[in-house]
C-alpha positions as CSV (number, residue, x, y, z in Angstrom):
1,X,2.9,-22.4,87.3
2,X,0.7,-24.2,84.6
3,X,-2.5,-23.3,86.0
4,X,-5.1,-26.0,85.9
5,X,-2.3,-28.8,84.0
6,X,-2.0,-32.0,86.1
7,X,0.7,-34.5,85.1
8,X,-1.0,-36.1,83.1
9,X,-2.1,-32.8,81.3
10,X,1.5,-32.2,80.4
11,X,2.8,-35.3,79.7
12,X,-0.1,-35.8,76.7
13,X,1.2,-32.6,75.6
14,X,5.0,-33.5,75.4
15,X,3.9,-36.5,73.5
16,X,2.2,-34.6,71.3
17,X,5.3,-31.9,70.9
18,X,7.5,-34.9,70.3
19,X,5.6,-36.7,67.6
20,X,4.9,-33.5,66.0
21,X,8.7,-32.3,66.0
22,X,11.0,-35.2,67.0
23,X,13.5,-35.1,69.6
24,X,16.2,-34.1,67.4
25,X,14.1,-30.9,66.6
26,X,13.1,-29.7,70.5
27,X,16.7,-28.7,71.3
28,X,16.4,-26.1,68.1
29,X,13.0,-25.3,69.3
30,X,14.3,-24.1,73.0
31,X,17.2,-22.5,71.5
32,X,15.3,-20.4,69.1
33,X,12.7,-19.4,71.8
34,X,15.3,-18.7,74.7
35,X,17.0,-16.1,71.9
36,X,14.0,-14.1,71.1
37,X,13.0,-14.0,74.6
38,X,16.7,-12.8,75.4
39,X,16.7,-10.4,72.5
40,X,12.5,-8.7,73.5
41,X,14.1,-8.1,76.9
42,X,17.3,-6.2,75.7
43,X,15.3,-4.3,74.1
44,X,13.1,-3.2,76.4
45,X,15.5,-2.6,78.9
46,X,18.0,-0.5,76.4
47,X,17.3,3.0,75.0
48,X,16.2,3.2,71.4
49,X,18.7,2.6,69.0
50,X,17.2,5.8,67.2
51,X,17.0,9.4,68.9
52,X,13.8,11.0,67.8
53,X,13.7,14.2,70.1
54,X,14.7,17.0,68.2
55,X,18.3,18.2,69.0
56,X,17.9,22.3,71.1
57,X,18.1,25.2,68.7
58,X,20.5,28.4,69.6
59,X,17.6,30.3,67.8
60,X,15.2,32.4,70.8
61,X,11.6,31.0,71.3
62,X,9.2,32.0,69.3
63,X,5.5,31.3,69.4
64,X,4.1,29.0,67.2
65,X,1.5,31.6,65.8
66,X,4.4,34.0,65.0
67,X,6.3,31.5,62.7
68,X,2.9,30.2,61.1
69,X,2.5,33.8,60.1
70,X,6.0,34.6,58.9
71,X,5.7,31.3,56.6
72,X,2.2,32.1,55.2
73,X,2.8,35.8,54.6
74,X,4.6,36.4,50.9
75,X,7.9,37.4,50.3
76,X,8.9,41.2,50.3
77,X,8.4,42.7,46.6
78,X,12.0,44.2,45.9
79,X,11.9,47.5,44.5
80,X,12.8,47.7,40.9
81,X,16.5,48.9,40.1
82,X,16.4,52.2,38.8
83,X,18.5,53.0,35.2
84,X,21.0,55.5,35.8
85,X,20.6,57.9,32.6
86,X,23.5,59.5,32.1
């Protein structure tokens, strides 16, 4: 499991851990590691909170190049209203 660590590997290195953080500390330690490990693989198992796909239109299909068109072309000129003489 640890690779290449003999005993006495790991034992220098608990030392270490425990003159570094105390024993009162390693409990906290564990506990905040065991959470975030818990928590990573929730949410990899879960869907995504947020839905990015956009939702289907009722509108028909249209090609891409025919709505690029329709929003670069300019707006119909309206024809001017003509004054009723009278």
């Amino acid at each position: 499991m640890f690779g290449s660590f003999g005993w006495m590997e790991l034992t220098l290195i608990l030392v270490i851990v425990l003159i570094i953080f105390g024993a009162g500390k390693i409990p906290q330690l564990g506990e905040g590691l065991g959470k975030a490990i818990k928590g990573f693989k929730k949410s990899v198992n879960e869907e995504d909170a947020i839905n990015v796909t956009p939702p289907p239109s009722d509108s028909p299909d249209t090609p891409p190049s025919q709505i690029a068109q329709a929003q670069a072309a300019p707006p119909p000129v309206q024809a001017a209203k003509q004054v009723k003489q009278g």
